[in-house]
N, CA, C and O of each residue as an XYZ file, in Angstrom:
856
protein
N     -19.011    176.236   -148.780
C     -19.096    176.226   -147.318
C     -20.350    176.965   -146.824
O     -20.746    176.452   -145.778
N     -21.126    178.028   -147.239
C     -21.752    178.686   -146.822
C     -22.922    178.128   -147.191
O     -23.850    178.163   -146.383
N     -23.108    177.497   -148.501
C     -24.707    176.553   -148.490
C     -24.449    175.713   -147.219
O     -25.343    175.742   -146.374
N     -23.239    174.893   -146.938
C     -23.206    173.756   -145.989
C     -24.013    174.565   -144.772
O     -25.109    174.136   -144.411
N     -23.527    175.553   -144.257
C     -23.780    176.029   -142.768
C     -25.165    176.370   -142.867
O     -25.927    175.895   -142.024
N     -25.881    177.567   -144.300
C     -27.119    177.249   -144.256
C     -28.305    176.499   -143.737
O     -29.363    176.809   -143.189
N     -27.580    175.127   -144.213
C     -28.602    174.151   -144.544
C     -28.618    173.457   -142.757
O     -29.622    173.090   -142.146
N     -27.217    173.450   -142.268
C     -27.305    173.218   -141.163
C     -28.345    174.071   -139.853
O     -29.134    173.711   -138.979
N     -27.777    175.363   -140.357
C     -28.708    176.485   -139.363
C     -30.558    176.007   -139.526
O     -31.328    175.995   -138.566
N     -31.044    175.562   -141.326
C     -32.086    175.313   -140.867
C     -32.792    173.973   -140.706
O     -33.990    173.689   -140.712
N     -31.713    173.246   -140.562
C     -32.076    171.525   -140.144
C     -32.260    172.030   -138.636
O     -33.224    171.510   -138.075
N     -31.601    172.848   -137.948
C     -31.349    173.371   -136.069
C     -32.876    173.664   -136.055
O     -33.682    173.080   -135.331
N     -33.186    174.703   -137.001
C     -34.567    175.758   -136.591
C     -35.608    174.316   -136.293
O     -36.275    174.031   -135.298
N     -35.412    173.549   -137.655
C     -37.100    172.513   -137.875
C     -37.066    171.686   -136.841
O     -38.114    171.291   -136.332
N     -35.639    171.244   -136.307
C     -36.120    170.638   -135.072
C     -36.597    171.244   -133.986
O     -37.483    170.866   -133.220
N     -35.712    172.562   -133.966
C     -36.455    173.373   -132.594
C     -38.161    173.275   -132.202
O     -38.695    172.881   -131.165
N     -38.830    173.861   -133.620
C     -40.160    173.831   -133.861
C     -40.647    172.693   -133.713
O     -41.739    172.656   -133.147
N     -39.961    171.248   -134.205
C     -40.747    169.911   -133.529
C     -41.176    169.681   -132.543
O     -42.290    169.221   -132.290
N     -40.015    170.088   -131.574
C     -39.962    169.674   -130.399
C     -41.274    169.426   -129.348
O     -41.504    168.376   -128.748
N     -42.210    170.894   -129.279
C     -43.245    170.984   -128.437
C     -44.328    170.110   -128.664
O     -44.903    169.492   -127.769
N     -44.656    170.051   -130.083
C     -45.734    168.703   -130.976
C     -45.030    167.438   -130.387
O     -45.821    166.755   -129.736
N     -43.725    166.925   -130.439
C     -43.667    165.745   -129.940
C     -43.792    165.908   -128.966
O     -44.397    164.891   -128.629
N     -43.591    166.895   -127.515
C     -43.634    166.614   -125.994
C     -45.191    166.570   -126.527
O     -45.699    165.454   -126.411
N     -46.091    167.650   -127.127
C     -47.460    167.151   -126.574
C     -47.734    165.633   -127.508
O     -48.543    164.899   -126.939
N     -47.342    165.236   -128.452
C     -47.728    163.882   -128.205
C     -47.517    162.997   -127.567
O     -48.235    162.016   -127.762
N     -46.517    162.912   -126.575
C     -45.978    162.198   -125.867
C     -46.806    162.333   -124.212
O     -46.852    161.544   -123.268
N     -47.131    163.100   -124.328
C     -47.743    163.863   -122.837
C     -49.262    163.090   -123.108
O     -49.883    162.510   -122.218
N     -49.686    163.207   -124.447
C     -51.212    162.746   -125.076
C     -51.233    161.315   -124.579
O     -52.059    160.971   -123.734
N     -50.402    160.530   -125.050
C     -49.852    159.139   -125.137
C     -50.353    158.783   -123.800
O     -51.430    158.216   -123.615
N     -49.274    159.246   -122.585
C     -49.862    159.236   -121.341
C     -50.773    159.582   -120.624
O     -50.968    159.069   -119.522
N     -51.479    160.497   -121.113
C     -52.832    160.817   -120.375
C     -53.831    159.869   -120.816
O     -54.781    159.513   -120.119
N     -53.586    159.458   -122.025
C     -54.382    158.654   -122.899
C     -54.301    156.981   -121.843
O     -55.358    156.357   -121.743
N     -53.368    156.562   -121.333
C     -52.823    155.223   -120.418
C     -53.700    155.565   -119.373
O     -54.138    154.570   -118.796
N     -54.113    156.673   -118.926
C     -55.159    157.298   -117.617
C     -53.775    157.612   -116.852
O     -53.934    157.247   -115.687
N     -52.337    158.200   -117.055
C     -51.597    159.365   -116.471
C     -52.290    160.189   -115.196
O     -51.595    160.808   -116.002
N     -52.734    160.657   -114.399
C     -53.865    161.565   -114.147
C     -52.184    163.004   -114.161
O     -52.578    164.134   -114.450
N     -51.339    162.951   -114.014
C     -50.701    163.929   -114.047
C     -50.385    164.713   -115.320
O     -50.230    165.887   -115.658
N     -50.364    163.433   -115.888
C     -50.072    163.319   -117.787
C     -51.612    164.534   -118.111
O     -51.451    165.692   -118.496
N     -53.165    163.825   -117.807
C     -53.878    164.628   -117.772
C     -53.689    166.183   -117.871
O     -53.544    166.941   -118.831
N     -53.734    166.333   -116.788
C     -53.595    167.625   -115.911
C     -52.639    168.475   -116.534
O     -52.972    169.658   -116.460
N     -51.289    168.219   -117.273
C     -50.690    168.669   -117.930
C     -51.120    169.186   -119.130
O     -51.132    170.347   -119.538
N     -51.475    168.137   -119.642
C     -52.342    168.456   -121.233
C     -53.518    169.258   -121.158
O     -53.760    170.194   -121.921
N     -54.309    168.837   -120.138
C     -55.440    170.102   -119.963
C     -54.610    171.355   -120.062
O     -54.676    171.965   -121.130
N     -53.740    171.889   -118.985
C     -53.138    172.867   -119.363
C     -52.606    173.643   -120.339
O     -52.512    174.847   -120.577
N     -52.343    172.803   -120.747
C     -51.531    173.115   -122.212
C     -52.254    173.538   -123.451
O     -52.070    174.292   -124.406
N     -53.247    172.630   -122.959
C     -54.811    173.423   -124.215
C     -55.178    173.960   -123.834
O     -55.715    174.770   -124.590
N     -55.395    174.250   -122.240
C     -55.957    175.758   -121.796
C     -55.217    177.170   -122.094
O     -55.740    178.240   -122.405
N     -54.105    176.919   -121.943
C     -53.009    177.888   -122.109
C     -52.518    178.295   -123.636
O     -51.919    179.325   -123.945
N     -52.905    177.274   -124.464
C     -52.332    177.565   -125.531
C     -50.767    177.256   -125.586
O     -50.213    177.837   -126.519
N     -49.704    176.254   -124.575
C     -48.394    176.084   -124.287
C     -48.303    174.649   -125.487
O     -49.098    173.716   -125.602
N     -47.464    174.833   -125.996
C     -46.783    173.703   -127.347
C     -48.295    173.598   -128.076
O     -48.236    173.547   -129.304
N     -48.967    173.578   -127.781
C     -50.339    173.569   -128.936
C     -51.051    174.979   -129.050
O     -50.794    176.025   -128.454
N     -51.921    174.725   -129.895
C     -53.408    175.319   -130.393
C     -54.023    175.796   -128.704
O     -53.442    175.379   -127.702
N     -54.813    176.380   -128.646
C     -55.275    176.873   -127.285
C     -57.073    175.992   -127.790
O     -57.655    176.087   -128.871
N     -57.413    175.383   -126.815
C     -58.548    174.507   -127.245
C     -59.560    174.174   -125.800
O     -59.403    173.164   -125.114
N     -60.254    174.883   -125.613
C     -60.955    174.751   -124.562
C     -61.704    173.398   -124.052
O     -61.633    172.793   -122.983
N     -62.277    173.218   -124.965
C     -63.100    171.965   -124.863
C     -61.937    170.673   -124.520
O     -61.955    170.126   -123.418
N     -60.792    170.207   -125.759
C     -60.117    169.821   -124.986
C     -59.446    170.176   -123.479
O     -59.168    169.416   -122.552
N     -59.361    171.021   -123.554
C     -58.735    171.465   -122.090
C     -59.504    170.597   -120.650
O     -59.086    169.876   -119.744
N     -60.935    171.196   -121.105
C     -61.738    170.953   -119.936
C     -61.803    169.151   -120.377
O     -61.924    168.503   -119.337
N     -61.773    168.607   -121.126
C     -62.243    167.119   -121.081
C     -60.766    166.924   -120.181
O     -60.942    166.399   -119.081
N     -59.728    167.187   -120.429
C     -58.432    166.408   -119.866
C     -58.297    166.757   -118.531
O     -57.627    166.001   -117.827
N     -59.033    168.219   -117.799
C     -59.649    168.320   -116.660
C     -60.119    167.623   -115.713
O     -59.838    167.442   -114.528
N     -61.228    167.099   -116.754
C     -62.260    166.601   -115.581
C     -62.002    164.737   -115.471
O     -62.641    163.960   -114.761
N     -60.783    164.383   -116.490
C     -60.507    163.225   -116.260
C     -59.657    163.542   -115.286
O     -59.959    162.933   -114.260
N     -58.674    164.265   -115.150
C     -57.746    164.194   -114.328
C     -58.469    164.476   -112.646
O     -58.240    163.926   -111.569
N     -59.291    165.441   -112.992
C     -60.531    165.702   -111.828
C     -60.860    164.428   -110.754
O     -60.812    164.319   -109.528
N     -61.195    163.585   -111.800
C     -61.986    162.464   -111.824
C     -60.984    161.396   -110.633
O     -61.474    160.825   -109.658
N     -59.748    161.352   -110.978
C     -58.931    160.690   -110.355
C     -58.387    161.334   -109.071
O     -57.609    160.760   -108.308
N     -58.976    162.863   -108.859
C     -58.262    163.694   -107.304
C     -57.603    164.469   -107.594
O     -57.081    165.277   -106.827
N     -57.441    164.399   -108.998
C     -56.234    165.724   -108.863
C     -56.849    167.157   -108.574
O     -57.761    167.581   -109.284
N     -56.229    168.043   -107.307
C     -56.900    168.828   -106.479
C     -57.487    170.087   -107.589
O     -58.634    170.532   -107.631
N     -56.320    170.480   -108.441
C     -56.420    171.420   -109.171
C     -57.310    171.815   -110.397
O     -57.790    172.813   -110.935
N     -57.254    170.514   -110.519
C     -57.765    169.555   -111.915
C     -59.287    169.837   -111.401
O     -60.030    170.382   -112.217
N     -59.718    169.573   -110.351
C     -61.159    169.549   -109.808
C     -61.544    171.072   -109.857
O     -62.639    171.250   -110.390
N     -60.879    172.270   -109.409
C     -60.788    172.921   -109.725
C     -61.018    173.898   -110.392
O     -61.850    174.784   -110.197
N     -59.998    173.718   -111.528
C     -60.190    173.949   -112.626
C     -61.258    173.885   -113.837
O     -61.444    174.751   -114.692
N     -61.881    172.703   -113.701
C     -62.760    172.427   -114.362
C     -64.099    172.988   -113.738
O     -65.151    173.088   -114.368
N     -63.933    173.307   -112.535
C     -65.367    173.816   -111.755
C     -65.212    175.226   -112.240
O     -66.197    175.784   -112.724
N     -64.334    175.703   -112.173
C     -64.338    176.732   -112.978
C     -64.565    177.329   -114.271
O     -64.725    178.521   -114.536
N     -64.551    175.857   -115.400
C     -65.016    176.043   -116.805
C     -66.278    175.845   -116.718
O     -67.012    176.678   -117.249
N     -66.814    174.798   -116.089
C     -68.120    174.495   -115.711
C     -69.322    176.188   -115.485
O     -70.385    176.492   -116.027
N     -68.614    176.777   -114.630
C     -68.933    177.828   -114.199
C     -68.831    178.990   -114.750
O     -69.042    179.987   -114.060
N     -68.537    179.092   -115.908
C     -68.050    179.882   -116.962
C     -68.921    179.908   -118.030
O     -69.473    180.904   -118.498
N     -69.030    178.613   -118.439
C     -69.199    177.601   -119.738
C     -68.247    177.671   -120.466
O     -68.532    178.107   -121.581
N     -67.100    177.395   -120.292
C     -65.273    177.265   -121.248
C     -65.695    176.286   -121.318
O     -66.191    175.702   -120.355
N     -65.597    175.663   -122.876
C     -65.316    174.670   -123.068
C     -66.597    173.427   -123.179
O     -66.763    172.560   -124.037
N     -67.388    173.750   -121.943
C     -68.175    173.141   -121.406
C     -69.988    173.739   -121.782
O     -70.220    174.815   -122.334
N     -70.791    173.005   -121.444
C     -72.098    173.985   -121.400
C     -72.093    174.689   -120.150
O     -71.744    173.859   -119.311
N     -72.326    175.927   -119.528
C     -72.446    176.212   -118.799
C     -73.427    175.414   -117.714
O     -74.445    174.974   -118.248
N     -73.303    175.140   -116.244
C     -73.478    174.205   -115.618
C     -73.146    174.632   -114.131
O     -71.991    174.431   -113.755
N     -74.103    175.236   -113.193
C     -73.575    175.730   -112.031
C     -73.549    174.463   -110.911
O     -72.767    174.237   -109.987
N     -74.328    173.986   -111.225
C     -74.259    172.535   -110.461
C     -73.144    171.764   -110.415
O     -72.514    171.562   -109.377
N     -72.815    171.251   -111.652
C     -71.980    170.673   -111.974
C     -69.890    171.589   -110.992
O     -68.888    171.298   -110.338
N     -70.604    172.676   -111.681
C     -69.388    173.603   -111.140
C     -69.187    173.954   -109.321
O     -68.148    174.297   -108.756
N     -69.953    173.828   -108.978
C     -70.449    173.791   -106.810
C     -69.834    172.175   -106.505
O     -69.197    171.945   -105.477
N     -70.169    170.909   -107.728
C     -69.781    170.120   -107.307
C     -68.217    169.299   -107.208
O     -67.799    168.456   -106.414
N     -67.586    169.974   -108.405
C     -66.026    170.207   -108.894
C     -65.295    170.943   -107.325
O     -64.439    170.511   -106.552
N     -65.980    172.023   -107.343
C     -65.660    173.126   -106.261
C     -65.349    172.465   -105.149
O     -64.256    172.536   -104.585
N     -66.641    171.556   -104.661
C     -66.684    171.113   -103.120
C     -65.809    169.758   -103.100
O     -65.818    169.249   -101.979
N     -65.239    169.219   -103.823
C     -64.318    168.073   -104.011
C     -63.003    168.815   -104.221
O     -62.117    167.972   -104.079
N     -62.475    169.991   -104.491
C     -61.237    170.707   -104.060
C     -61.058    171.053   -102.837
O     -60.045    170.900   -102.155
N     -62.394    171.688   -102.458
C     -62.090    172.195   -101.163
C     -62.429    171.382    -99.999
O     -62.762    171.975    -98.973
N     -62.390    170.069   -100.015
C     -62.856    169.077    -98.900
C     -61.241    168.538    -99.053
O     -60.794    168.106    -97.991
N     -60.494    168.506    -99.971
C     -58.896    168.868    -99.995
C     -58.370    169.615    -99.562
O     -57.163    169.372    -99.557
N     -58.803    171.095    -98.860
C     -58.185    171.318    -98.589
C     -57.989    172.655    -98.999
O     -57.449    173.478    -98.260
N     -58.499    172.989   -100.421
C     -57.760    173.721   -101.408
C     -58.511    175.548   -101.076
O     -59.533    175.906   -101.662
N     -58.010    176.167   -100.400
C     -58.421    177.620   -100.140
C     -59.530    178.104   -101.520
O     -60.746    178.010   -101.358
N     -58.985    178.579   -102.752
C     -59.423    179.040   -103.751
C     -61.101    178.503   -103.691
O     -62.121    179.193   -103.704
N     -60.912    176.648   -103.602
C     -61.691    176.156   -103.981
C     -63.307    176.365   -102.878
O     -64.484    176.613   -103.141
N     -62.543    176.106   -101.628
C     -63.147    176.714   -100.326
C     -63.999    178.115   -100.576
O     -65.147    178.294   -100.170
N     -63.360    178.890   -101.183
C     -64.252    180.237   -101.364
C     -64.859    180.086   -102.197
O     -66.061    180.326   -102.086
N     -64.549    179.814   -102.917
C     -65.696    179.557   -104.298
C     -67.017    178.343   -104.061
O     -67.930    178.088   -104.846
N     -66.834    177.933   -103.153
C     -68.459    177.432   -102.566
C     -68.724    177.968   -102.183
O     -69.909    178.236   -102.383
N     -67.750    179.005   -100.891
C     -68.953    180.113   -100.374
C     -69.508    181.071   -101.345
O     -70.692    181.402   -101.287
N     -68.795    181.476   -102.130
C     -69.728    182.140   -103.127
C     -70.977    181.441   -104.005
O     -71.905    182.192   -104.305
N     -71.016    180.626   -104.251
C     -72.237    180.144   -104.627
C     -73.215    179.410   -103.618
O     -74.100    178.822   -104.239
N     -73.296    179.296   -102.471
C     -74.045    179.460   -101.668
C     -74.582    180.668   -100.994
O     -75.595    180.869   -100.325
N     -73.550    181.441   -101.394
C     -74.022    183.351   -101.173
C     -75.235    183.452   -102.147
O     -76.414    183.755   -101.962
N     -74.716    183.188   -102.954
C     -75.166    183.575   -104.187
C     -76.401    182.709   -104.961
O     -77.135    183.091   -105.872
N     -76.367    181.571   -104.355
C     -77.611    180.236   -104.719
C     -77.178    179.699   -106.048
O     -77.953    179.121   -106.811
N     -76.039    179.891   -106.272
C     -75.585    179.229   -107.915
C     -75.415    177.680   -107.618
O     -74.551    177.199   -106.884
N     -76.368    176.998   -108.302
C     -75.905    175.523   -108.404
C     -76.303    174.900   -106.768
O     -76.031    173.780   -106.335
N     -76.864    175.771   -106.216
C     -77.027    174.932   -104.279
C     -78.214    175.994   -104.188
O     -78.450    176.786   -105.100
N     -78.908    175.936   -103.048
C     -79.591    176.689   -102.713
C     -78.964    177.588   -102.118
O     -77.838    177.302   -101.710
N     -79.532    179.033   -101.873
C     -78.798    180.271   -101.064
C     -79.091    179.732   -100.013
O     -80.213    179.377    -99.653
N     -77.513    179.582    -99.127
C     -77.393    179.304    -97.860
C     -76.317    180.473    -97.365
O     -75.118    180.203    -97.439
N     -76.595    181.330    -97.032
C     -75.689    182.275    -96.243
C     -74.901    181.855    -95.162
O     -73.734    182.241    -95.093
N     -75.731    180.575    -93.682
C     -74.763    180.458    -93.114
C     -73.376    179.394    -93.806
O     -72.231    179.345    -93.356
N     -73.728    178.899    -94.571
C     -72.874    177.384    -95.240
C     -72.129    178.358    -95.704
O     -70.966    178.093    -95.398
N     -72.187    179.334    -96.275
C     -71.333    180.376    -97.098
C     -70.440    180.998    -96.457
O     -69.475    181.458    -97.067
N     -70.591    181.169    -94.865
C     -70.054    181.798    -93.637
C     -68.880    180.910    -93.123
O     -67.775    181.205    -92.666
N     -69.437    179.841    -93.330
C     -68.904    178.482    -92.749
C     -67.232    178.101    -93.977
O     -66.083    177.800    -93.654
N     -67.895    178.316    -95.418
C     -66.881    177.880    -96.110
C     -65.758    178.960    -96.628
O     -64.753    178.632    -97.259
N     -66.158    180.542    -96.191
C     -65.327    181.231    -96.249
C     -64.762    181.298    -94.901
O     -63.855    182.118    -94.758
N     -65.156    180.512    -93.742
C     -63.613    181.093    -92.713
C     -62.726    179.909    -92.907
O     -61.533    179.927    -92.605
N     -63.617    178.416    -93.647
C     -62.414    177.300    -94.126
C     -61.564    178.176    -94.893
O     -60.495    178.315    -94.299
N     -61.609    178.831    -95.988
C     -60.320    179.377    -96.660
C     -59.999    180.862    -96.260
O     -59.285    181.304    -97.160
N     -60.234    181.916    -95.217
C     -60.002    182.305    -94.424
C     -58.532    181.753    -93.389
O     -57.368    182.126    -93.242
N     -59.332    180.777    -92.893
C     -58.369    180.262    -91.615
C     -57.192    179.758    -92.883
O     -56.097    179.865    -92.331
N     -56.999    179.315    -94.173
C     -56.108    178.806    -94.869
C     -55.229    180.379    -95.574
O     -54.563    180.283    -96.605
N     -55.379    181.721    -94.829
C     -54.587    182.804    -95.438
C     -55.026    183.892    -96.843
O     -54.412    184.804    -97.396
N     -56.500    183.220    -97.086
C     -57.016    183.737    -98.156
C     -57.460    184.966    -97.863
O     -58.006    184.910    -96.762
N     -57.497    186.135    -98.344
C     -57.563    187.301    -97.926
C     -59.081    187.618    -98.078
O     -59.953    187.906    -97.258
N     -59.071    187.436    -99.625
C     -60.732    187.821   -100.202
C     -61.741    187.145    -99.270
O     -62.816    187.745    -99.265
N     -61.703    186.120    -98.519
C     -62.597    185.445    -97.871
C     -62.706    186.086    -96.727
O     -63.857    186.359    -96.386
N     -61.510    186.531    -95.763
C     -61.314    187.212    -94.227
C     -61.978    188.559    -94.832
O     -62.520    189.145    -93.895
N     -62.065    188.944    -95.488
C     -62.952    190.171    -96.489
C     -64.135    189.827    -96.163
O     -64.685    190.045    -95.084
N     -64.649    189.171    -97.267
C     -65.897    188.434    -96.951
C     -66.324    188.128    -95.704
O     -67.349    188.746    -95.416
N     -66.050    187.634    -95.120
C     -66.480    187.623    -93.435
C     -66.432    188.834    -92.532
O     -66.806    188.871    -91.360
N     -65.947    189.768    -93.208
C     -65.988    191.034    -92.352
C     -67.586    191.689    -92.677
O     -68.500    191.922    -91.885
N     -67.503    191.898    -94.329
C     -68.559    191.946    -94.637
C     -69.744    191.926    -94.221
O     -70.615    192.772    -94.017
N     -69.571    189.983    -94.049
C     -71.195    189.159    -93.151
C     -71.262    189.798    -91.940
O     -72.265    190.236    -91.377
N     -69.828    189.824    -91.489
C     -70.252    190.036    -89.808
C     -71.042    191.098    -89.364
O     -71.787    191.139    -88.385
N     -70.622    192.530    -90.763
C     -71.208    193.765    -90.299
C     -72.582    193.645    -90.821
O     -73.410    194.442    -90.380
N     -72.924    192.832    -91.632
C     -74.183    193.014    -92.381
C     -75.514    192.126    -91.487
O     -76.681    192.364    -91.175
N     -74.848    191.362    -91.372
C     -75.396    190.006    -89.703
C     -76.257    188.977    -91.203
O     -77.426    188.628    -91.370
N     -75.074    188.795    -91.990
C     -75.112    187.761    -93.120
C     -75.010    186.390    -92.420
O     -74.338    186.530    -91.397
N     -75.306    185.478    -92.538
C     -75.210    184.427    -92.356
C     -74.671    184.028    -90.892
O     -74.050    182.989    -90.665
N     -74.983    184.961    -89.973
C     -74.633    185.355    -88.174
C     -74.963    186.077    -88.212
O     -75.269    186.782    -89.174
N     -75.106    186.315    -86.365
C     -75.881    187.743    -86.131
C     -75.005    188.889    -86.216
O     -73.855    188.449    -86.193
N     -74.999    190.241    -86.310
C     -74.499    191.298    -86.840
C     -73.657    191.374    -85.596
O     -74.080    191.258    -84.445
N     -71.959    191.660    -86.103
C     -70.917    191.045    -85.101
C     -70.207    192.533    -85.608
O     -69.420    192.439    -86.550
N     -70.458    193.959    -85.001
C     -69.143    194.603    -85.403
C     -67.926    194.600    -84.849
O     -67.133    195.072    -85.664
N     -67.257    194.209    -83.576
C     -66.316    193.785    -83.240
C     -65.787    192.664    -84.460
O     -65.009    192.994    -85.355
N     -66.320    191.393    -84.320
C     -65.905    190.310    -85.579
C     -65.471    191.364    -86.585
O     -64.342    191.802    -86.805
N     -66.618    191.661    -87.133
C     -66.141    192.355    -88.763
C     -64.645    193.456    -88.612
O     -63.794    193.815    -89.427
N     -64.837    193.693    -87.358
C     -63.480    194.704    -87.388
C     -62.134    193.976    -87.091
O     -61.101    194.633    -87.219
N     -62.051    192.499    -86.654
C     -61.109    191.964    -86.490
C     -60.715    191.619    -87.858
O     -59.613    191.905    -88.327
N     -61.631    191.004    -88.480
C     -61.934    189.971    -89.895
C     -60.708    191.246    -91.270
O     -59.679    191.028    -91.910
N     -61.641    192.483    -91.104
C     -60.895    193.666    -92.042
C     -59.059    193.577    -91.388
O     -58.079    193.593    -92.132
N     -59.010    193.495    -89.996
C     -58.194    194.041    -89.191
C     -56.968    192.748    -89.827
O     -55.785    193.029    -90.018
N     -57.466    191.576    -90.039
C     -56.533    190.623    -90.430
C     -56.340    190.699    -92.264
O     -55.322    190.502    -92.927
N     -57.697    191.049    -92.709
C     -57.143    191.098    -94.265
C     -56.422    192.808    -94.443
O     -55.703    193.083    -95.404
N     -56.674    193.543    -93.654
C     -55.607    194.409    -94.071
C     -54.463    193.766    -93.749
O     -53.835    193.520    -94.779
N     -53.969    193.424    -92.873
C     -52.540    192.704    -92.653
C     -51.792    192.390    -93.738
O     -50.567    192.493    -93.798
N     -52.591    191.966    -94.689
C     -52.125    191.226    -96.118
C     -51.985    192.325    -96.993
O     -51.621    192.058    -98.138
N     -52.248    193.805    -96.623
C     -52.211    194.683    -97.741
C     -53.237    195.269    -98.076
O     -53.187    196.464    -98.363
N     -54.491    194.513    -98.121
C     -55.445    194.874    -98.791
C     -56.069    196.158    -98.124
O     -56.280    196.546    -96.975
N     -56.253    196.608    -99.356
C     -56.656    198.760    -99.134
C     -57.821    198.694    -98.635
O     -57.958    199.031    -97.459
N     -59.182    198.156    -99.546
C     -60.586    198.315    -98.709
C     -60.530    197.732    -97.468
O     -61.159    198.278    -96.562
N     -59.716    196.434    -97.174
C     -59.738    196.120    -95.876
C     -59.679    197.350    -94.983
O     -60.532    197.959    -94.336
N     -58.781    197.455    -95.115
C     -57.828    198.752    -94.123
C     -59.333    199.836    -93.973
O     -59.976    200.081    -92.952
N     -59.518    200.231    -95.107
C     -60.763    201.580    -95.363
C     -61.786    201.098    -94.271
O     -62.215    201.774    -93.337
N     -62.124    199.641    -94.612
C     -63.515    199.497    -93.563
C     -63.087    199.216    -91.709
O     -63.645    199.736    -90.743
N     -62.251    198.502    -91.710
C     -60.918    198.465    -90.812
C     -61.467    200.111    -89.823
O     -62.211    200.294    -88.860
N     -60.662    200.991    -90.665
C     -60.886    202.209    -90.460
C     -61.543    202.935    -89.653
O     -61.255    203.602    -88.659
N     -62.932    202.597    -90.510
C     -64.058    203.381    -90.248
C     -64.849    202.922    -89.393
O     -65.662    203.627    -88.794
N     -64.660    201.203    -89.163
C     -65.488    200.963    -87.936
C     -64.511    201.435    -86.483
O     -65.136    201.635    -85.441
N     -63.155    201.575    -86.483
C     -62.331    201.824    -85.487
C     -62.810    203.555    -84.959
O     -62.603    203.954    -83.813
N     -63.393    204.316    -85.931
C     -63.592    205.849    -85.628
C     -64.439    205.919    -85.131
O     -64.831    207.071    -84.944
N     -65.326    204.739    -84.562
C     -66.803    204.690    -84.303
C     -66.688    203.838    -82.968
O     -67.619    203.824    -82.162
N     -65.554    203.155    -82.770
C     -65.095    202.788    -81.168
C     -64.569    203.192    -80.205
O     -63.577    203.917    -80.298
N     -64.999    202.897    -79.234
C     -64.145    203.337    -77.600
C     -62.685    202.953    -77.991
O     -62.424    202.596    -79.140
N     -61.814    203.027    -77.091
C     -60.510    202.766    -76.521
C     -60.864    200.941    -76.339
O     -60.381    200.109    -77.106
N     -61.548    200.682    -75.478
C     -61.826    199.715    -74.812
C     -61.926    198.668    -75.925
O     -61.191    197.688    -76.048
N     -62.978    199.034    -76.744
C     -63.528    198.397    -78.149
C     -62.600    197.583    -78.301
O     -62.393    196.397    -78.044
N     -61.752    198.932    -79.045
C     -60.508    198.526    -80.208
C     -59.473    197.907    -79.288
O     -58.523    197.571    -79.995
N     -59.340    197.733    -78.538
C     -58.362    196.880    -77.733
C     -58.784    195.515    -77.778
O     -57.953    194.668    -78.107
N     -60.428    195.042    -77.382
C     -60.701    193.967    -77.679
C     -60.718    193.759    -79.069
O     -60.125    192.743    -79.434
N     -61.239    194.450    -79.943
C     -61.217    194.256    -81.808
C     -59.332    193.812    -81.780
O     -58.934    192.895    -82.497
N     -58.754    194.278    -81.244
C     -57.388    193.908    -81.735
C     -56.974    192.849    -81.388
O     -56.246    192.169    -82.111
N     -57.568    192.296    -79.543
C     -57.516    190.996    -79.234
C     -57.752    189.792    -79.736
O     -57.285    188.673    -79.526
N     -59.058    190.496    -80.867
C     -59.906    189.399    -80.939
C     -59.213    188.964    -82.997
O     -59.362    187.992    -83.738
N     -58.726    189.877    -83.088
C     -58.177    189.653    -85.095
C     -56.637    188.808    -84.386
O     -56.233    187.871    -85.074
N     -55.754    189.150    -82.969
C     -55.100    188.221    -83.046
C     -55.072    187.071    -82.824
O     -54.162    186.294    -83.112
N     -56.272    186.792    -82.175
C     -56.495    185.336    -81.787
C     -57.171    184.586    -83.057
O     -57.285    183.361    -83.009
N     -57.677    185.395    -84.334
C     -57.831    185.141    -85.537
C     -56.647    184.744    -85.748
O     -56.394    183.541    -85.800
N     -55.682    185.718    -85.912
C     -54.361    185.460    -87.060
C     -53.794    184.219    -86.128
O     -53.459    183.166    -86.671
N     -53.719    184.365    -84.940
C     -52.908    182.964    -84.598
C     -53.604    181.628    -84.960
O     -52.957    180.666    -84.547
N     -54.678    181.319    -85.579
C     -55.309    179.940    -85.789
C     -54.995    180.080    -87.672
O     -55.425    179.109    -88.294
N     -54.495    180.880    -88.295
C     -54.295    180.987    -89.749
C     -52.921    179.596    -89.971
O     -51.820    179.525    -89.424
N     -53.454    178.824    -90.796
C     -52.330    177.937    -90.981
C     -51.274    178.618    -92.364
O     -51.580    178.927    -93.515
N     -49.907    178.667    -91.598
C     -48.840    179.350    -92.652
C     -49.034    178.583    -93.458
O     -48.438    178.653    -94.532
């Protein structure tokens, strides 16, 4: 009796261990038909190292097919290996252009991450105001690091003219979310205002927060 149960316990284990190799061949199968979800999955899965080998290069090829077809994340994602060089040759162009096809979706993350490389001239030319422009798109979408970023410009007269009211609303809404340096710069421009100021600075971050889409 006890060889019997053995042998049973490890017929249980070898299938357990099958299991993930057949979902990823099966997942392969379909991405392979042009899936774009099937894709997007399997990229993951080699990005992550989940039921397979962790494999970059695959990762990013099943990316940028899935990319290829809209998938928001997928575009993404791969602008991000692009931008890295995971997987990929490094490629800032290539990666601004992944970027700006997420965020013409819609996609916050993706939204900031053009403004940063137009801050920054990676892959586009340095355009500070375009950079201004694509951090209050993911701004106005709840992104914190960006309402950051625009506080920033406003005080620095980055990509607009030097706005310290703005910049104190801009901190005044990403502290809202928690964020500590917000709050700090928040702060310190408030110790440096009238009464009057900060009444409008407060007017003016709520008429911010009310255009933020939940």
């Amino acid at each position: 009796m006890k060889p019997f149960l053995f042998a049973v316990f490890l017929t249980a284990i070898s299938t357990c261990l099958a299991e993930p190799a057949e979902e990823i061949a099966k997942l392969e199968s379909r991405a392979v038909s042009g899936d774009a979800t099937a894709q997007f999955d399997l990229a993951e899965a080699y990005d992550k190292g989940a039921g397979t080998g962790k494999d970059e290069k695959k990762a990013a090829m099943w990316y940028e097919k899935a990319a290829a077809q809209g998938v928001v994340q997928a575009q993404f994602n791969i602008g991000i290996m692009y931008a890295n060089g995971q997987g990929v040759s490094k490629d800032d162009e290539k990666a601004v252009a992944w970027y700006q096809k997420a965020a013409e979706q819609g996609l916050a993350d993706a939204q900031f991450n053009v403004g940063v490389m137009h801050a920054a001239g990676r892959g586009v030319p340095k355009n500070e105001k375009l950079a201004v422009e694509w951090y209050e798109k993911a701004a106005l979408r709840g992104l914190t690091r960006a309402q950051f970023n625009l506080g920033i410009m406003s005080a620095l007269g980055q990509g607009m003219p030097k706005n310290g009211m703005l910049a104190y609303a801009w901190f005044d809404v990403a502290a809202s979310t928690g964020d500590p340096q917000a709050k700090r710069n928040r702060d310190f421009i408030e110790k440096q205002m009238k009464p009057e100021q900060k009444a409008q600075g407060k007017k003016l971050s709520q008429e911010i927060a009310a255009r933020i889409k939940k």
